[in-house]
C-alpha positions in Angstrom: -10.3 -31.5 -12.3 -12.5 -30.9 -8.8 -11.1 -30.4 -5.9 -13.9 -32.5 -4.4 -12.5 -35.9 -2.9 -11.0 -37.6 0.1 -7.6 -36.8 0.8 -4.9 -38.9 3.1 -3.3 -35.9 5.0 -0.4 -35.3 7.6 -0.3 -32.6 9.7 2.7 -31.4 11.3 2.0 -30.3 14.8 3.6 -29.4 18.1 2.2 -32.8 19.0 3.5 -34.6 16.3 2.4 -35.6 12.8 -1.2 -36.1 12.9 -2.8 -38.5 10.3 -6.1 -37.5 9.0 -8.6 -37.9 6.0 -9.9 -34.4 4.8 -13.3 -34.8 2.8 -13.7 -31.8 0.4 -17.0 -32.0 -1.4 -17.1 -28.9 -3.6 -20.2 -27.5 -5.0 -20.0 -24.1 -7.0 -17.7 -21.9 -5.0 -18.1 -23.6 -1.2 -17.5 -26.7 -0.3 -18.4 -28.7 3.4 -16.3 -31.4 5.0 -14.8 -32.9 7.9 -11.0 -33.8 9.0 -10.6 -36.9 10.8 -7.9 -38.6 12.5 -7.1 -40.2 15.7 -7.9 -37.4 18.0 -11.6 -37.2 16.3 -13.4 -35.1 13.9 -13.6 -31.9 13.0 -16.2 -30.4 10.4 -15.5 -27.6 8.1 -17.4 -24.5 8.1 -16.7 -21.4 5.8 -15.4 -23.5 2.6 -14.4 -21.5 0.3 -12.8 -22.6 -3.4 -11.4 -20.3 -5.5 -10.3 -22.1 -8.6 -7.8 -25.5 -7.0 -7.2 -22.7 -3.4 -9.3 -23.9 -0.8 -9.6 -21.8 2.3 -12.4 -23.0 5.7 -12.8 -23.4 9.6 -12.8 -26.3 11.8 -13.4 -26.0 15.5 -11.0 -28.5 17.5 -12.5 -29.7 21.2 -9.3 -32.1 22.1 -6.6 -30.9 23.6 -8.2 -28.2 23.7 -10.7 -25.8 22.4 -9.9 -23.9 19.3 -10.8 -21.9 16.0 -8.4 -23.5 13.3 -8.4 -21.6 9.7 -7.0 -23.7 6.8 -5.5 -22.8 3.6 -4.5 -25.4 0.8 -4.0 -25.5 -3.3 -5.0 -28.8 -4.8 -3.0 -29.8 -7.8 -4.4 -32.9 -9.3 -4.5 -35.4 -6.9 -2.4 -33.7 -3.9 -3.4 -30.9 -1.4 -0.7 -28.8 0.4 -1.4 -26.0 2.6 -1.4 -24.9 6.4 -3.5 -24.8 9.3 -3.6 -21.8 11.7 -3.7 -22.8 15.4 -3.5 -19.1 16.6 -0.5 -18.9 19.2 0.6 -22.1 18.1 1.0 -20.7 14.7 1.2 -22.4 11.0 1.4 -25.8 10.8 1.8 -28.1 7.7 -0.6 -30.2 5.6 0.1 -32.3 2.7 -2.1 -35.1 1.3 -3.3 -37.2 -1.5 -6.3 -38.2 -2.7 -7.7 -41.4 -2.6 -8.2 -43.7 -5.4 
């Protein structure tokens, strides 16, 4: 199964759980996207897919400027993984894809 898709996500954050939809769209072994929630969007840069492990960069503007580097493993129609914030360290995403 691809790991392309859009995928309902919550992110566990110092500010809370954040509510986004993470677009994957996979072609060979990269894939582009964007994250989007209530604080904005953020679009993916340096996709990589290796098999259902996705790994990328998003830079975040609000609350503040950022580099964030994501890691997730898709299995069939859920993604789990982590986003790095740097000094705010690892924090958890989860998801499923939409029908």
């Amino acid at each position: 199964m691809s790991v392309s898709g859009t995928y309902d996500c919550v992110t566990k954050t110092p500010m809370g759980d954040q509510k986004s939809k993470f677009t994957v769209n996979a072609e060979g072994d990269s894939f582009t996207g964007q994250q989007a929630g209530a604080m904005g969007s953020m679009d993916v840069y340096e996709g990589k897919v290796e098999g259902n492990n996705l790994t990328w960069k998003m830079n975040m503007t609000v609350p503040m400027p950022m580099t964030l580097t994501g890691e997730a493993t898709v299995e069939g129609d859920t993604i789990s993984g982590t986003i790095d914030a740097g000094a705010f360290g690892k924090m958890p995403l989860s998801g499923t894809r939409e029908a």
